[in-house]
C-alpha angles and dihedrals in degrees: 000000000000103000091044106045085051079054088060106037092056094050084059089047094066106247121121132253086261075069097047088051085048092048098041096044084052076078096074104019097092092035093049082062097038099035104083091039088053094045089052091051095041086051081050104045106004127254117244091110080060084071093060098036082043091054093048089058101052095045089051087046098054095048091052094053093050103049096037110093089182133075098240089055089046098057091045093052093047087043090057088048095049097052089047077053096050083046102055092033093055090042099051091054104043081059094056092038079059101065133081112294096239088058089039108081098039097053086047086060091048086050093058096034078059086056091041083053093054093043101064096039089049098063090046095055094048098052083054094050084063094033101050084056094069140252093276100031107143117251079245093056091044090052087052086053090052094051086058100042086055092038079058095047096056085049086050089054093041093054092051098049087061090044090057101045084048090051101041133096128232120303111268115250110272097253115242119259096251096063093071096051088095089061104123127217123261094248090055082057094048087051101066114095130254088013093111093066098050083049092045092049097035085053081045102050087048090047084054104052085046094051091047096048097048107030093034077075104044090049095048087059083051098062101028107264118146116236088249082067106046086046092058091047096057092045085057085063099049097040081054097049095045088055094048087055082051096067103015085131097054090045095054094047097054097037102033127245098247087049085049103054082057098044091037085066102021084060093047093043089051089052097050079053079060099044090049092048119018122058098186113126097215096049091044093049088054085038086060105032093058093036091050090044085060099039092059083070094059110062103044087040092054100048085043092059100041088048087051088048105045117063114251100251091069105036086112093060089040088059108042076049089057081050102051094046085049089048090052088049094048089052106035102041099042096049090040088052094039092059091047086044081058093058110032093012135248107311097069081067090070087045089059095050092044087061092049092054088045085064090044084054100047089050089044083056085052093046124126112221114275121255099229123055125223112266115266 
């Protein structure tokens, strides 16, 4: 909801969609320099002090975002969310990496049907925020929605934070320094082969869902879609794409796991072809709906293969690596597009990513099968 409703929010207060990309790309720029040194720690010492620090951030974030009427503010604010989200993220999944490898895929699959989940809620909630304002609310008094959503929003983190400490065990024991003196380095990652291409799919899957999230908006104002619709429409996606994590193992099984990594990029890649040249609510909504269905592969499929190539010792490292790389992508894609959208308008945005996802298709064709299977 968060990214969406400060997409908003920026458009009423009168900047342009160049803005929106600035803004938005503010998210990854801080996480892509801190993510690699936390995942070496957190292979080191462990990482369940990351969730509270990561809390604290979003919260502060959120506030400042809400409260913050100018575009520095704004950035700073969106800079501060998206480390607490870097934090948690990397957290959560250093927890499940560290389970047994016959528990691991499958909760990893639990872990992004959760974000699929809020996801399609999000959107919701945020075409509700502007619409709940009324069909003739000001753009003052839809900035004004915007500040308590995200007020909200900070509340929401903060609750779950104590629900969590309530609900948690005790901390693990630190793990001893030796332990971390088998990390590889990132260039070793980056040596093993077939690793780039889980990196490369895994940046372009999380591009996507930004991009979705902030310039299906704009390009809804563009073409003259209320907020209520483009939320639905985003909701369509996530609800696809949770399905999809649902029955990630049926659908492997039947289809087969090397013939989903390519159609888990080419269908998203066809629908990001719709998005760029059809404005028809009925098309887009299928468009999503089957494109989101195939982008909820790609995520859990991608971590699950990065955690099966790497040895054990350094999954941390090869995580925060999958982050920064997403990060990258999250700050250098959206404030690239947003400066294009500024010149020929929003839907060359879904052109650039279309074309991301035609690079991730070709090296998916390339793949070698992965060495862990899906969770039955």
């Amino acid at each position: 909801m968060v990214r969406t409703v400060v997409a908003y929010k920026v458009l009423h207060l009168g900047f342009s969609a160049g803005v929106v990309g600035l803004v938005a790309g503010a998210f990854g720029f801080i996480p892509l320099l801190v993510a690699i040194p936390l995942g070496r720690r957190m292979d080191r010492s462990g990482g369940r002090w990351v969730l509270a620090a990561g809390a604290g951030l979003l919260i502060g974030g959120a506030v400042l975002m809400g409260t913050s009427v100018r575009v520095p503010g704004l950035m700073v604010g969106n800079a501060m969310y998206g480390l607490g989200h870097l934090f948690t993220l990397l957290g959560i999944e250093s927890e499940v990496a560290s389970l047994e490898p016959s528990k691991r895929t499958a909760w990893f699959g639990y872990l992004t049907a959760s974000h699929s989940l809020c996801q399609m809620i999000g959107p919701l909630l945020a075409g509700w925020v502007f619409t709940h304002a009324g069909p003739n609310a000001t753009p003052a008094e839809l900035v004004l929605a915007a500040r308590n959503a995200l007020l909200a929003s900070a509340l929401a983190v903060g609750v779950a934070l104590l629900i969590e400490r309530f609900l948690a065990g005790p901390p693990a024991e630190a793990r001893s320094s030796s332990e971390g003196e088998g990390q590889w380095t990132v260039g070793a990652l980056f040596r093993i082969e077939g690793i780039f291409k889980f990196f490369w799919m895994s940046m372009v899957v999380t591009v996507s869902l930004d991009l979705l999230s902030v310039y299906l908006p704009v390009l809804g104002e563009y073409r003259g879609a209320t907020p209520a619709t483009v939320g639905m429409l985003l909701a369509l996606r996530a609800g696809a794409a949770l399905t999809a994590r649902a029955f990630i193992a049926p659908v492997t099984r039947w289809v087969g796991e090397r013939k989903l990594l390519v159609l888990c990029v080419a269908i998203p890649l066809l629908m990001c072809v719709v998005l760029a040249a059809i404005w028809d609510t009925l098309v887009i909504a299928i468009a999503v709906i089957i494109g989101g269905f195939f982008l909820g592969f790609g995520q859990p499929m991608a971590i699950t293969n990065l955690v099966g190539l790497v040895p054990r010792e350094s999954v941390g490292t090869a995580l925060s690596v999958r982050l920064a790389a997403n990060r990258l992508g999250v700050v250098a894609v959206p404030a690239g597009a947003g400066a294009i959208a500024g010149v020929l308008g929003p839907a060359v945005v879904f052109l650039i990513l279309g074309g991301m996802f035609g690079v991730s298709l070709v090296q998916m064709m390339r793949a070698p099968a992965p060495r862990e299977s899906v969770p039955v």
